[in-house]
N, C-alpha and C positions, 0 to 999 in steps of 0.2 A: 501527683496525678499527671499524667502523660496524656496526650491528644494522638492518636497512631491511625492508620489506616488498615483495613483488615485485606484490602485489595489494592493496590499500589498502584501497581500496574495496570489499572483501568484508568490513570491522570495522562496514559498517553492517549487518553482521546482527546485532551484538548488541542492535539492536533488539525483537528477537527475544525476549531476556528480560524485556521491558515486560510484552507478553501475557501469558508465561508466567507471571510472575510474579503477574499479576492473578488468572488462572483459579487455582491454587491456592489463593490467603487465598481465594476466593469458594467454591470447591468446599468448601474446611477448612470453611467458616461457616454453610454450606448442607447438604452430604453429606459431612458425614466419613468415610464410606467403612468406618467397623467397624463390627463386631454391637452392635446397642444392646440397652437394656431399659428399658421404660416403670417408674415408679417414682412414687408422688404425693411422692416428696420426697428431696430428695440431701443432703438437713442432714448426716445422718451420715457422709459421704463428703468434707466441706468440709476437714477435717483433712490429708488425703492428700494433697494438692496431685498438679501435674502429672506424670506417671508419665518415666521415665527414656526407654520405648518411644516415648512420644510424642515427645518432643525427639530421637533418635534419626531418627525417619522424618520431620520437618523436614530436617536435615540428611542424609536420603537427596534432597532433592529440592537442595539444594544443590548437593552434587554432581552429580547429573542436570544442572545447570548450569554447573558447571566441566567438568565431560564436554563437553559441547557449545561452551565457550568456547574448548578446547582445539582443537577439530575448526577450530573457525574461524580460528582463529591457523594453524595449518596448513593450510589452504586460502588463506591471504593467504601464504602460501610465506616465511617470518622469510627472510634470509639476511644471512649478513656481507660487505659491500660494501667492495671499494677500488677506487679507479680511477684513474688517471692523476695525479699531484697534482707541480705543479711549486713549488720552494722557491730561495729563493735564498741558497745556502751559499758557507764561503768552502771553494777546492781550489783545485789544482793537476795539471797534467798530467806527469807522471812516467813515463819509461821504467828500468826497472833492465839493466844492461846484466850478466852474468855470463859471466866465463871460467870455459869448462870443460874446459881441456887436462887432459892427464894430469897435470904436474907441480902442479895444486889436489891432487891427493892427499898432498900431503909434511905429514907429521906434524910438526911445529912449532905448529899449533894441535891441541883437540882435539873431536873426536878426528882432524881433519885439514883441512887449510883447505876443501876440498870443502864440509863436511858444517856448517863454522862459519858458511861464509859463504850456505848456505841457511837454516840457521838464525836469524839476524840478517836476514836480507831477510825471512824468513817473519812474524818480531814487528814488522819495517815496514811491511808490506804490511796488516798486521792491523788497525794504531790507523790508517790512515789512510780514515777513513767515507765523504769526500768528495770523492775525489781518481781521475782517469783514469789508471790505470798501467797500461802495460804490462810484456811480460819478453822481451829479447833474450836469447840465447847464442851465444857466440861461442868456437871453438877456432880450428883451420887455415881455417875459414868459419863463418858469423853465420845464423843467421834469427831468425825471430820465435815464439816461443815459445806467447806469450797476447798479443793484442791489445788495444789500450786499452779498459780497461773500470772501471766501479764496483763490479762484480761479488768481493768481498774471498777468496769463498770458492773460486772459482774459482780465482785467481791463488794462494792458499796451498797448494790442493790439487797444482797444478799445479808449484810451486817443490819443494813436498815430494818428486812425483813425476819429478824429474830424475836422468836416470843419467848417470855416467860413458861414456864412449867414444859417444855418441850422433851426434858431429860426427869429423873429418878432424882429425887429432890438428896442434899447432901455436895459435899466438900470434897471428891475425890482431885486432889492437884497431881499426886503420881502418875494416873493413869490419863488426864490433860496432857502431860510432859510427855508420856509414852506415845500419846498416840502425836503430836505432834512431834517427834523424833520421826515417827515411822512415816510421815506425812517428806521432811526437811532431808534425810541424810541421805538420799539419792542426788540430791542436788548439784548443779555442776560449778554452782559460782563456790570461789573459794569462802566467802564471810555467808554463815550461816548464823543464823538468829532467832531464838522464841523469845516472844514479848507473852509474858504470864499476867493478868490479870485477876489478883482474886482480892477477896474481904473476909476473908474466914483461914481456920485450921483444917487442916485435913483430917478427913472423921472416917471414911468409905474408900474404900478402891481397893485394888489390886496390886497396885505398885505404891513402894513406899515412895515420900518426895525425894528423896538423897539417893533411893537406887535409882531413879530416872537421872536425877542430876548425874550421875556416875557414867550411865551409859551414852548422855549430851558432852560428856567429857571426853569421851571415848573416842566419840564423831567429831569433837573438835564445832560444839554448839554453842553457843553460849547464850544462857537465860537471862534476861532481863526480866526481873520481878518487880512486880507493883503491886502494893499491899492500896487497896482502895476503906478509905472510912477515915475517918474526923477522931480527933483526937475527946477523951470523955466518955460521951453517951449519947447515943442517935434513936431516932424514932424506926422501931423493925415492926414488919408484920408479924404477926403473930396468930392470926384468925381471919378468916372469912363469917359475915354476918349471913343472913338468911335471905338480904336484898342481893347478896354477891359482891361487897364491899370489902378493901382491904380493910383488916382492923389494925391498927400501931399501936406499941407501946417502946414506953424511953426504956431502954435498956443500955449497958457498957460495952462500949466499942472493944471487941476483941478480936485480932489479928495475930499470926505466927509469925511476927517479923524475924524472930531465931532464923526459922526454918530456911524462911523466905532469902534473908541472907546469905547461909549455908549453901544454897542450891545456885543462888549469884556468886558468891567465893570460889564456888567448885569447878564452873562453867567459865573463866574471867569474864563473867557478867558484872550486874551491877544491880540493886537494890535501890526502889524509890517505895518514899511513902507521899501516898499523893490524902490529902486532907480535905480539897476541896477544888471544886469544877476548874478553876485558874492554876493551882498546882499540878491538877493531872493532864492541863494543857501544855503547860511547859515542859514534863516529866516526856511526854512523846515530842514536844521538839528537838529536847536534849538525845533521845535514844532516833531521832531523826538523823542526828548525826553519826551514823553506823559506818564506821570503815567501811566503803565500798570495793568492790572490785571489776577487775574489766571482764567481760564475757560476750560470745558473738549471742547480739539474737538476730530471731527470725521472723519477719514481717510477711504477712500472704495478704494482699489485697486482689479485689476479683475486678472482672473488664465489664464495662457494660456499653451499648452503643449509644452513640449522641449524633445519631444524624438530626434529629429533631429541629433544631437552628437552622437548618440547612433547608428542612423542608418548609417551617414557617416561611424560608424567603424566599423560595421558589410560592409559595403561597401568595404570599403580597405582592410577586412581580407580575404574577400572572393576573390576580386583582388589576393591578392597573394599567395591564397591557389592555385584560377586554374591555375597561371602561373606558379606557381613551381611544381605541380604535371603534366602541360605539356612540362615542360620543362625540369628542373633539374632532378627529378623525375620521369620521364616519361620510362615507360617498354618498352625493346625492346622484340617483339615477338621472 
C-alpha cells in the first residue's frame, strides 16, 4: 500500500510560507503589536528576560502554519494507491473434486466423513496463496461449485457452506472427473491437478471413471484419489425417523479402491486410503506437495482517500489555537 498524492502540484503552495514567514520577524521588529511604554531606561527590567506570553504567541503563529500546511495536504487529496501489479509466483491449477452422497455421513470419522472431509479441504485451500482452485461436487450428478480462482476466502467460505442433499443422491465419480476436467484444462499453469474425494463405487453417471481418467490423460491432469472410510464396518445412515433424525446402522465399509487406482495409474497420479481424520490430514499434506510451477499473476487493488489524519490535525490545532488565544492569550480591554 502506497501513500500517493492525487494533486501534487498544489505542495507548491507551501511556498506560501516564505512570505509568511518574512512578514512576521518584520512586523515582530517593526510593530509588535502590544501596548507599549516610553521609558529613558529598561536597565531595571534586563533581569526578566523574555516573558512565557511572548514565546507562547510565537508558537501561535506556528501553528497558524501547520493549520494551513494541513489544509494543503488536504487539498493535494493523500490517498492510498494499488493498482494492478503483476508477479511472477510459483502455483498450480487445482480443482478439488468432493462427494457428497448420503453415505459421506457414516460416522467412522469425526464427527463424520462429511464434515472431516470439508475440513481438510478447508486447511488446503487456505495455505495455498498462489494457486487456481476450483470446487466440483459430485453425488448421483456433478457441477461446479466455485470456479477457478485465487480468490482463498471465497473458496473456504464456500466449502464451509456446503450442505448435504444439495445434489441427486448416488455415486457418479466419471461425471465429478468430467466436470472438473472441464472446470481445469483451460488453465495456464503447467501442473494441473484433481484431488477426488469419494467413499463409495460408482453406481450413476454419464461418464464412466476410466473414460474421464483417459480424457485427464489427454490434458496432461493428473488425479489424486482418496478413497475416504475405515477399514471393517462403519455406522451409515440409512433412514430418517419421523422427528427428522438420522437413523444408523453398522454396516461394511465398501470402496472401489481397483478403480480408484486405475484412474491414479492413468493420470501419473497417486492413490491414498485415508481411514481416519489424522490419515486424511496427512494424505493432503503429502498431495500439498504438488510440483509447482511459475506463472505471472495479476493483483488489482483499488485507491481510497486518507486525508482523514490530516484533517483530525488541522482539527486539534485549531482546538487549541482558539482556546489559548481565549484563554491564556486572551486581551484585556
Amino acid at each position: 500500500m502506497n501513500l500517493e498524492l492525487m494533486h501534487p502540484g498544489l505542495l507548491w503552495l507551501f511556498l506560501l510560507f516564505v512570505p509568511l514567514i518574512a512578514w512576521y520577524v518584520w512586523s515582530n521588529m517593526h510593530h509588535p503589536g502590544e501596548p507599549s511604554l516610553q521609558l529613558s531606561s529598561t536597565q531595571a527590567f534586563d533581569s526578566l528576560g523574555t516573558g512565557w506570553r511572548v514565546w507562547l504567541k510565537h508558537l501561535m503563529f506556528v501553528v497558524e502554519l501547520a493549520m494551513l500546511g494541513c489544509i494543503i495536504i488536504i487539498l493535494c487529496r493523500p490517498q492510498t494507491h494499488d493498482s494492478w501489479e503483476t508477479s511472477d509466483v510459483e502455483g498450480t491449477d487445482i480443482v478439488v473434486a468432493l462427494d457428497v452422497s448420503t453415505s459421506m455421513l457414516a460416522r467412522d470419522f469425526r464427527p463424520n466423513r462429511f464434515e472431516a472431509a470439508k475440513d481438510v479441504a478447508t486447511r488446503f485451500v487456505a495455505g495455498r496463496d498462489h494457486d487456481n482452485i476450483g470446487l466440483v461436487l459430485f453425488a448421483g450428478e456433478s457441477f461446479t461449485q466455485v470456479p477457478m480462482t485465487m480468490d482463498n476466502a471465497t473458496l473456504v467460505n464456500a466449502i464451509n457452506a456446503i450442505k448435504m442433499g444439495v445434489l441427486e443422491d448416488g455415486t457418479a465419480i466419471g461425471d465429478g472427473i468430467a466436470t472438473a476436467i472441464n472446470r481445469i484444462k483451460d488453465g495456464k499453469a503447467k501442473s494441473k491437478s484433481i484431488i477426488l474425494l469419494t467413499d463409495g463405487s460408482n453406481n450413476t453417471g454419464v461418464v464412466a471413471p476410466l473414460t474421464a481418467a483417459q480424457i485427464a490423460q489427454k490434458y496432461g491432469i493428473k488425479i489424486y484419489t482418496i478413497g475416504i472410510g475405515s477399514n471393517g464396518t462403519a455406522e451409515y445412515p440409512v433412514a430418517i425417523d419421523y422427528a427428522g433424525n438420522i437413523q444408523y446402522q453398522r454396516m461394511p465399509v465398501v470402496i472401489d479402491e481397483s478403480t480408484l487406482q486405475k484412474i491414479a495409474a492413468a493420470t501419473g497420479g497417486k492413490y491414498f486410503r485415508a481411514t481416519g481424520n489424522s490419515v486424511l490430514r496427512q494424505v493432503f499434506k503429502e498431495i500439498d506437495a504438488l510440483e509447482k510451477t511459475r506463472m505471472d499473476v495479476q493483483r488489482f487493488t483499488h485507491t481510497e482517500d486518507n486525508y482523514l489524519p490530516w484533517a483530525l490535525a488541522l482539527l486539534g490545532l485549531l482546538l487549541f489555537y482558539l482556546l489559548s488565544r481565549y484563554t491564556i492569550l486572551r486581551h484585556t480591554p
